[in-house]
Residue, then its C-alpha position, 0 to 999 in steps of 0.5 A: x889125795x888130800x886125805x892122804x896129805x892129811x894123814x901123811x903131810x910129807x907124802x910128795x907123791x900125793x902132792x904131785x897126784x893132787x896137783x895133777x888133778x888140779x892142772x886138768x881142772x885149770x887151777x893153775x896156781x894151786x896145781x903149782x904149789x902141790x908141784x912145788x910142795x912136792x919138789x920141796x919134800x923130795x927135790x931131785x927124786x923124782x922128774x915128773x912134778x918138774x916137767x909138769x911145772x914146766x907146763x904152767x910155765x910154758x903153756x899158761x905163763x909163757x915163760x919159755x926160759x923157766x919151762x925149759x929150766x924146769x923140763x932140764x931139771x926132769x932130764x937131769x933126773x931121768x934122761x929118758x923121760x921122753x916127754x919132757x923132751x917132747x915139750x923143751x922142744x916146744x919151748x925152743x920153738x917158741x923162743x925160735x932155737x930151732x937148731x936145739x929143737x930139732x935135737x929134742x923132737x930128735x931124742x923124743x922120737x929115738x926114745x919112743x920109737x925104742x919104746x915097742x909096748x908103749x909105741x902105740x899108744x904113743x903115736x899121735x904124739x910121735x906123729x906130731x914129732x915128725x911134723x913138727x921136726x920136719x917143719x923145723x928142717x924147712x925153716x932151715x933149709x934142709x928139705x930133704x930131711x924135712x921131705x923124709x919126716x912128712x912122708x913118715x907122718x904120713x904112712x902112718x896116717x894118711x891123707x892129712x891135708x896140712x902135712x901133705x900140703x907142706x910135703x909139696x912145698x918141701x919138695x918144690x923148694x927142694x927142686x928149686x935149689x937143685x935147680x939153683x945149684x945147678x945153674x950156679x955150678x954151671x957160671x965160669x968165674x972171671x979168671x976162667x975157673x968154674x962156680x962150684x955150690x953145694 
């Protein structure tokens, strides 16, 4: 890549390559700066060299507000650039938005379930997508939804210890609010009128 800057100092998709190389390698600050010359020499074309600026942010500078800037500029550009969806919602989870991040491991998982050709080589990741949305619902209470996404993880791969115990804990806190309700919904109010909880 190099060779080709040299030959064509304004060819952004070599910058981006070579910056790609340099982030596997953890040069860091030189994988930034090809992203960046890359950005300058075609700001707006093209999505990838933003979402993979978003990740020396988010991942080695943890600044999540300038990684969830840089993966909105890659949706911007390509709205089904499904990836960056993937880690905004990270970024969101980080900054504890967990409403946000389930509506981004929500698109990712639309996008890719969509995708039939590449699905497969896609499903560590989408896995991961159920878990952590799951997980996300559990936070928030929502248990049934939280149940749902466990047990898709997990026909897809079986006996995982750590998603089976939070399938267990989401269905235990779900039995115990049913209960709640119930018991709740059974009160009579002072002035003769029954509690009702949804």
């Amino acid at each position: 890549f190099t060779e080709a800057i040299q030959i064509s100092p304004k060819y952004a998709a070599a910058y981006y390559q070579r910056g790609k190389v340099y982030y596997w390698k953890k040069e860091y600050d030189k994988a930034k700066r090809d992203f960046d010359k890359a950005l300058t020499i075609a700001s707006g074309v093209f999505a990838e060299p933003y979402w993979r600026r978003g990740l020396i942010y988010h991942y080695v500078n943890k600044d999540y507000n300038k990684a969830i800037k840089e993966y909105n500029f890659a949706i911007q550009i390509d709205p089904e650039l499904e990836i960056a969806y993937f880690y905004r919602a990270f970024a969101y989870v980080e900054k504890k938005d967990y409403l946000n991040a389930i509506k981004d491991y929500s698109e990712y998982i639309r996008l890719v379930t969509q995708q039939t050709k590449a699905i497969y080589h896609l499903l560590p990741q989408l896995t991961q997508a159920y878990v952590n949305r799951g997980t996300m619902y559990y936070w928030n209470k929502e248990y049934a939804k939280a149940i749902e996404d466990y047990k898709t993880h997990l026909k897809i791969y079986p006996s995982v210890p750590g998603v089976e115990n939070s399938l267990r804990q989401a269905e235990q806190e779900k039995q115990k609010a049913e209960i709640m309700a119930q018991n709740l919904n059974s009160l009579t109010l002072p002035d003769g009128r029954n509690f009702h909880f949804d």
